[in-house]
Structure formats: structure tokens, C-alpha cells
C-alpha positions as CSV (number, residue, x, y, z in Angstrom):
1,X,-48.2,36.7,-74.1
2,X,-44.7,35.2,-75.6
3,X,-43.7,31.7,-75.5
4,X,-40.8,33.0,-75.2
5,X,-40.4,35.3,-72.6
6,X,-38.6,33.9,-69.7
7,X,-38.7,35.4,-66.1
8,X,-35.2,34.2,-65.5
9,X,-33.7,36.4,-68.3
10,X,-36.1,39.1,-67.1
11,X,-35.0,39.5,-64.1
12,X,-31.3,38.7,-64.7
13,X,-30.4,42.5,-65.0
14,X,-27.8,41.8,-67.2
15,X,-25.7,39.4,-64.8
16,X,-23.1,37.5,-66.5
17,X,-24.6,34.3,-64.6
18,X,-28.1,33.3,-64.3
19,X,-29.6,33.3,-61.0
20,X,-29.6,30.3,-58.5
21,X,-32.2,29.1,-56.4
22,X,-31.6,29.9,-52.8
23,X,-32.7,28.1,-49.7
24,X,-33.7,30.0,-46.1
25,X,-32.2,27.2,-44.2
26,X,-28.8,27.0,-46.5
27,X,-28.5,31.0,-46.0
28,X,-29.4,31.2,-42.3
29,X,-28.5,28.1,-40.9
30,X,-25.9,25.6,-42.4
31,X,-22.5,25.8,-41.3
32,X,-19.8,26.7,-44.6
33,X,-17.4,23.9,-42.8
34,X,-19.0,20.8,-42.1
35,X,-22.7,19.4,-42.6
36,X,-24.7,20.6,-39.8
37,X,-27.2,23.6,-38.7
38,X,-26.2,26.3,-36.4
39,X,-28.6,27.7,-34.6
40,X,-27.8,31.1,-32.7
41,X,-30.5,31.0,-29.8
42,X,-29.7,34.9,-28.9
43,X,-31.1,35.5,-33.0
44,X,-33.8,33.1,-32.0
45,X,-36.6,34.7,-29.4
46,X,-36.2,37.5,-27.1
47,X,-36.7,35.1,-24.7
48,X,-37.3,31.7,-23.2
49,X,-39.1,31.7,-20.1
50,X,-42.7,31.1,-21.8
51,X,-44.4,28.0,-23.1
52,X,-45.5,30.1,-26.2
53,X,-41.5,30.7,-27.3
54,X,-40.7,27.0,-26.2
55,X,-43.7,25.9,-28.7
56,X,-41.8,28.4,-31.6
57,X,-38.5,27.2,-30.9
58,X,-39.9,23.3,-30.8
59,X,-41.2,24.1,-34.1
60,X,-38.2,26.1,-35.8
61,X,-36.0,22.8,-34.5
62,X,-38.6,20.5,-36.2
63,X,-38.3,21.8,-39.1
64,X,-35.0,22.4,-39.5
65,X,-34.5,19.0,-38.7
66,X,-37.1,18.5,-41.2
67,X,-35.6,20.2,-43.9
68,X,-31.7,18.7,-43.4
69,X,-32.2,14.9,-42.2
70,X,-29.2,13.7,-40.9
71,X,-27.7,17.3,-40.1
72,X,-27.3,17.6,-36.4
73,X,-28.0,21.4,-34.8
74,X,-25.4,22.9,-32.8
């Protein structure tokens, strides 16, 4: 083991920038244009008529709302 070894530069590939952290919810959800969540129900569930996918979708929208206080979800 090296003190110095450094996953970061490991796995950098030789990019001329190291990487960034990356959040789910910033990829998959926040609008580019204004601070609120987007959320696509077709992407969501195949469908909607059960109280099993109401119970998913109740807790995606929990914690989305979780994750971004203050964001609305459109």
C-alpha cells in the first residue's frame, strides 16, 4: 500500500480535468433553466392504475423533494 496512490488520478485516464462528483437527481431530474425538478411520468412506471406504483411514485416524489428543498416538481 502507497500513501500516495490516489483513486482520483487512477482513474482519471489521462483527462486534462479531474473528475467531478455527479448527483442522480442533478443528471436525471433538474431542469438546465431554472431551479426546479422535472419529472417525466411516461419515464416513471409503466403504469398508474395500482396502489403498488402510486406507493413508488409517492416515494420517488418524497425524495426528490427530499434531496432539493425548495425546488418545486413540474
Amino acid at each position: 500500500m502507497s500513501k500516495k496512490f490516489s483513486i482520483a488520478d487512477a482513474l482519471n485516464f489521462g483527462a486534462p480535468f479531474p473528475y467531478a462528483r455527479v448527483n442522480i437527481i442533478d443528471l436525471d431530474y433538474e431542469m438546465k433553466d431554472q431551479d426546479s425538478l422535472l419529472m417525466v411520468m411516461r419515464d416513471e412506471t409503466t403504469g398508474f392504475g395500482t396502489r403498488n406504483a402510486g406507493r413508488q411514485l409517492k416515494t420517488k416524489i418524497l425524495n426528490l423533494v427530499e434531496s432539493k428543498p425548495g425546488y418545486p416538481i413540474l
